[in-house]
C-alpha positions in Angstrom: 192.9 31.6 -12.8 191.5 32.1 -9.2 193.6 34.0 -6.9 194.1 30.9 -4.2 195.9 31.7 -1.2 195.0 29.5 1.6 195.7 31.3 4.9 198.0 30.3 7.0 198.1 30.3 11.2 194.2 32.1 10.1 192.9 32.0 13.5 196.0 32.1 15.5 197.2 35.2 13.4 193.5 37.2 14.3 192.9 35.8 17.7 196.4 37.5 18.1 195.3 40.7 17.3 192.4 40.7 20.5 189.9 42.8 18.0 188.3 45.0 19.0 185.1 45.7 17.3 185.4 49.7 16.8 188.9 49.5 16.5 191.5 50.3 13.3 193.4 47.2 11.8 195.8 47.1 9.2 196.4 44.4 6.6 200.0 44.9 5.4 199.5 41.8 2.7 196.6 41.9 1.9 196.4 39.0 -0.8 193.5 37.7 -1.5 191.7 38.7 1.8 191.6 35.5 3.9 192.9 36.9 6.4 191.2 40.2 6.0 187.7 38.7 5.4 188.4 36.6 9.4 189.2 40.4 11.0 186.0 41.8 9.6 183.9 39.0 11.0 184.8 39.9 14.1 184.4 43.9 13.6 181.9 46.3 14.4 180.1 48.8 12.1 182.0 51.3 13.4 185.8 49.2 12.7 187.4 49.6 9.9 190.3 47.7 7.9 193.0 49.1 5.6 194.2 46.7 3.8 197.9 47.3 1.4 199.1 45.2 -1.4 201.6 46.0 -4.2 200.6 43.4 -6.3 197.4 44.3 -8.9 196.1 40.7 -8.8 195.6 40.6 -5.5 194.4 43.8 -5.1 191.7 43.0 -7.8 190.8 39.2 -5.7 190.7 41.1 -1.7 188.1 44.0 -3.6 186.0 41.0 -4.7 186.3 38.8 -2.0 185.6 41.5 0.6 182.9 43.4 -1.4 180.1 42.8 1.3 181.9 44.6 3.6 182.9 47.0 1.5 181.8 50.0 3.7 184.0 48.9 6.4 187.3 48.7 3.7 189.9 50.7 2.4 191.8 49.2 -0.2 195.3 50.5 -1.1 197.9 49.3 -3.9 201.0 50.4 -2.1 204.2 48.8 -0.3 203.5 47.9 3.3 207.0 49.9 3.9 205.1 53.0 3.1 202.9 52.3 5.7 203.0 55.7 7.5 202.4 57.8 4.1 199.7 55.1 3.2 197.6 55.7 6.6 198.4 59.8 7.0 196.5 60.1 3.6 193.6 58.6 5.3 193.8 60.8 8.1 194.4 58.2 10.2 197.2 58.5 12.9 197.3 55.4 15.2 195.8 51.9 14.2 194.5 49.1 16.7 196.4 45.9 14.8 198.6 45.5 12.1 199.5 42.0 10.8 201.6 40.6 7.8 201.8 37.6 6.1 205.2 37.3 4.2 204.4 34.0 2.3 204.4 34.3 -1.6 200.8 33.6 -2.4 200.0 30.2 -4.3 198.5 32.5 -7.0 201.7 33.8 -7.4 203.5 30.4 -7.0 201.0 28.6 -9.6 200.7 31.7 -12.5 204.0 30.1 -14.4 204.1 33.7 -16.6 204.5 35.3 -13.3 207.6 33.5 -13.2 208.0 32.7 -9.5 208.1 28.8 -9.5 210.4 26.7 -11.1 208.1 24.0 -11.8 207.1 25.5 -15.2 209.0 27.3 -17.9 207.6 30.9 -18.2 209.6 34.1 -18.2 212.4 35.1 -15.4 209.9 37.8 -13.8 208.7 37.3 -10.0 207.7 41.3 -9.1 205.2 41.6 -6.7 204.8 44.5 -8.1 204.7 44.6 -12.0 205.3 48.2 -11.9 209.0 47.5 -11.1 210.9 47.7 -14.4 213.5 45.4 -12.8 212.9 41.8 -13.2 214.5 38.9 -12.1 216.5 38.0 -15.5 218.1 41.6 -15.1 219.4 40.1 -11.4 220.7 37.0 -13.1 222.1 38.8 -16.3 223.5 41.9 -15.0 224.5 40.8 -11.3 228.3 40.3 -10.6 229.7 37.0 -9.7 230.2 37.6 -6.5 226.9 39.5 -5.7 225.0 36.4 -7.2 227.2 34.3 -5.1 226.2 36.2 -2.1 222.7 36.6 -2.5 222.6 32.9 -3.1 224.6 32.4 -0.5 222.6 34.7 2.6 219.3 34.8 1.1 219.0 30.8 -0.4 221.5 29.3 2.3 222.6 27.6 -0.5 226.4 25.7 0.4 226.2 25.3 -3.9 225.8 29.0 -3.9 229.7 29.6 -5.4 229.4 26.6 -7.9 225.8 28.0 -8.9 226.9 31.6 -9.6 229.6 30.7 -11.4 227.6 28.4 -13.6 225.2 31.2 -14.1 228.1 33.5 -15.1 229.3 31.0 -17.8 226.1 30.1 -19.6 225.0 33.9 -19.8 228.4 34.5 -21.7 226.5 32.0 -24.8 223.3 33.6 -24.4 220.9 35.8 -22.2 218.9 33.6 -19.4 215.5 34.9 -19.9 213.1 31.3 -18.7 212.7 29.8 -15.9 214.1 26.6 -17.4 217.1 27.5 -18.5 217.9 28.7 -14.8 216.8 25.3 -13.6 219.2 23.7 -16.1 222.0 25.9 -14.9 221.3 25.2 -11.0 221.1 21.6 -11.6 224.0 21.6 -13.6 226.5 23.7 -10.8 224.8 20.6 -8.0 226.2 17.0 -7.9 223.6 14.6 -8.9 223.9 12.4 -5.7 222.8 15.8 -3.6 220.0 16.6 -6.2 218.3 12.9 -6.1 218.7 13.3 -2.2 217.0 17.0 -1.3 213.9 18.4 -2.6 214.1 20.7 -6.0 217.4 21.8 -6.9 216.3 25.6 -8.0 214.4 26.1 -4.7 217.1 28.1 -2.8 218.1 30.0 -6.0 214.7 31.5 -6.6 213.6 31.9 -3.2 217.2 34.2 -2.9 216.3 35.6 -6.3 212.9 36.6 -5.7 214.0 38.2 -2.0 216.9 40.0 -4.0 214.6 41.6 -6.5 212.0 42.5 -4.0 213.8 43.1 -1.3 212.0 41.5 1.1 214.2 41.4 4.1 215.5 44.9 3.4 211.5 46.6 3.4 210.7 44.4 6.8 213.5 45.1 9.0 212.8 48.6 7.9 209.2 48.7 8.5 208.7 47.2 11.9 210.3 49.9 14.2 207.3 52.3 12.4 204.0 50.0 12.4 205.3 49.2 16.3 205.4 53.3 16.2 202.0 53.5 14.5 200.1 51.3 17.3 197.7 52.3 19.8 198.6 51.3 23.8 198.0 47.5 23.8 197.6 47.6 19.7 199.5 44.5 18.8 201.8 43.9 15.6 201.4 40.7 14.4 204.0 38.9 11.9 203.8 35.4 9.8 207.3 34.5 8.4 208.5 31.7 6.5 211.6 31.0 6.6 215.0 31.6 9.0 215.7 35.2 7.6 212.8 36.5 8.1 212.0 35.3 11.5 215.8 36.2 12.6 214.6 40.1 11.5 211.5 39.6 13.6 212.7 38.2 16.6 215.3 40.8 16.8 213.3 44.3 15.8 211.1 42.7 18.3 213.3 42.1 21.0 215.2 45.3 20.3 211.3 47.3 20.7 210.9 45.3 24.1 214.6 46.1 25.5 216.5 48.9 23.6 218.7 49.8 26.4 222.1 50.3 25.2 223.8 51.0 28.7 226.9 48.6 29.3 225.2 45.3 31.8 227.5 46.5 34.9 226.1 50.0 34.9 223.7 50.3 37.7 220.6 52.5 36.3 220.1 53.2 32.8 221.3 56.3 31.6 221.1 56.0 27.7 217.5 57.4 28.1 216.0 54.7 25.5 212.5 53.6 26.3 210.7 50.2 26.0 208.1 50.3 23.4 206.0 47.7 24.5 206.6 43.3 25.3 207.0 40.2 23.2 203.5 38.6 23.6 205.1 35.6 21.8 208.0 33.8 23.5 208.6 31.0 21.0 206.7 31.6 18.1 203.4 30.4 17.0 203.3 27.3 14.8 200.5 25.4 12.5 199.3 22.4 13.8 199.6 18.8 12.2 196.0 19.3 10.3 196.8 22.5 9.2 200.6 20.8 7.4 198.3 18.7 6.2 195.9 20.8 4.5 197.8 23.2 3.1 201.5 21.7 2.8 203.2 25.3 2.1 202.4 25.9 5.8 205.0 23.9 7.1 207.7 26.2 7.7 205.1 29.3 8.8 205.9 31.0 12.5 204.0 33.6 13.9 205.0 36.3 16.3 203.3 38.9 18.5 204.5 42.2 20.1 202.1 44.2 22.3 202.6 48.6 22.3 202.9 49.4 25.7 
């Protein structure tokens, strides 16, 4: 199967980034190089691009997809947390751009044995990085109640997300939940059926908390953005693509914190807590696809894309 990952917010997302042709960019998901392949267009012999992905698939699609520009590359299977470590092994100390695109990729959404989607019975797995020994069914087996509830809860905004996690608890008591089915059963089961024939699938909270659980996704970006903002050249810009409230809530605010991290009480007079801005929000209200780009490529839909410039 062809890794297919249709970019999203493509031009908006490099257009943000004001390349410049000799400068240092980093791809933080690197996927299957869509977005990577638009940056090098536009660089010079002397730019380069690093790009990071934990996941071997895509790492094997980007090295295919952007072998003409090979010499201009630097391919790394890494987390985009370990940003810093990733770029001080390549000697390299500040970067012109960084940019990330959260979504899960449509390869990953379509391979059923990777077992992200619930549209196909394949095993309970969904690592992006299938060097993890942890896999989902060890989150839905081993998990208390009330951490499954709460996971569901935050990460799925699910208001099912007590019924659900009890239901999970009771049918592993019969037997391990190892497919991707038998979760879907159980979900569908812990949902009245007049709200499941209204909404769209039933499981799609669950495994989008699951999957952000076992990969901890919010945790790795709210950590990381403070250090690629750190990482940037003056004017380098850091530009995000999230896809869905969570996310975006940790991006607004890391950025927003960056811009204005004075902590000094609003009626003192100067500031005296010392804390400096690290640059602006270029992005006000976020970036959004157009109607022909929701229409093209439907996972789009809930994409937003936001900008902060280094001082």
């Amino acid at each position: 199967m062809i890794f297919e990952h249709k970019s999203v917010l493509l031009h908006e997302t490099v257009d943000s980034l004001n390349i410049r042709p000799d400068g240092i960019y980093v791809d933080g998901t690197l996927g299957g190089g869509g977005h990577a392949y638009e940056v090098l267009k536009r660089l010079g012999p002397n730019g380069r691009l690093i790009g990071i992905d934990q996941d071997a698939d895509a790492i094997k699609a980007a090295t295919e997809r952007l072998e003409p520009m090979k010499e201009r590359v630097t391919i790394v299977r890494n987390n985009y947390r370990n940003i810093q470590e990733v770029l001080e092994s390549l000697g390299i100390s500040k970067v012109d751009g960084i940019y990330l695109d959260l979504g899960v990729s449509s390869y990953q959404l379509d391979t059923a044995e990777r077992g992200f989607t619930y549209r196909e019975n394949a095993p309970l797995d969904m690592r992006m990085d299938q060097r993890n020994e942890k896999t989902a069914a060890d989150i839905v087996n081993e998990y208390g109640e009330m951490d499954l509830y709460r996971i569901i809860r935050d990460y799925g905004e699910d208001r099912f997300a007590k019924n659900i996690a009890k239901h999970i608890v009771r049918e592993r008591e019969k037997c391990r939940i190892e497919t991707t089915d038998q979760l879907v059963e159980i979900i569908k089961a812990a949902i009245p059926a007049k709200i499941r024939a209204e909404g769209g699938h039933p499981a799609k909270r669950t495994f989008q908390a699951i999957r952000i659980e076992l990969n901890k996704e919010l945790e790795v970006l709210n950590d990381s953005i403070d250090t690629m903002i750190g990482l940037l050249n003056p004017k380098g810009r850091l530009s995000i693509i999230t896809f869905h409230s969570l996310e975006d809530r940790i991006v607004k605010t890391r950025f927003r914190t960056n811009e204005n991290p004075c902590i000094c009480p609003p009626d003192f007079p100067v500031c005296v807590c010392g804390r400096k801005s690290m640059g602006k929000v270029i992005t006000r209200k976020p970036i959004l696809p157009d109607e022909t780009e929701i229409e093209e490529n439907k996972r789009s839909k809930s994409s937003k894309l936001r900008v902060f410039e280094r001082a």
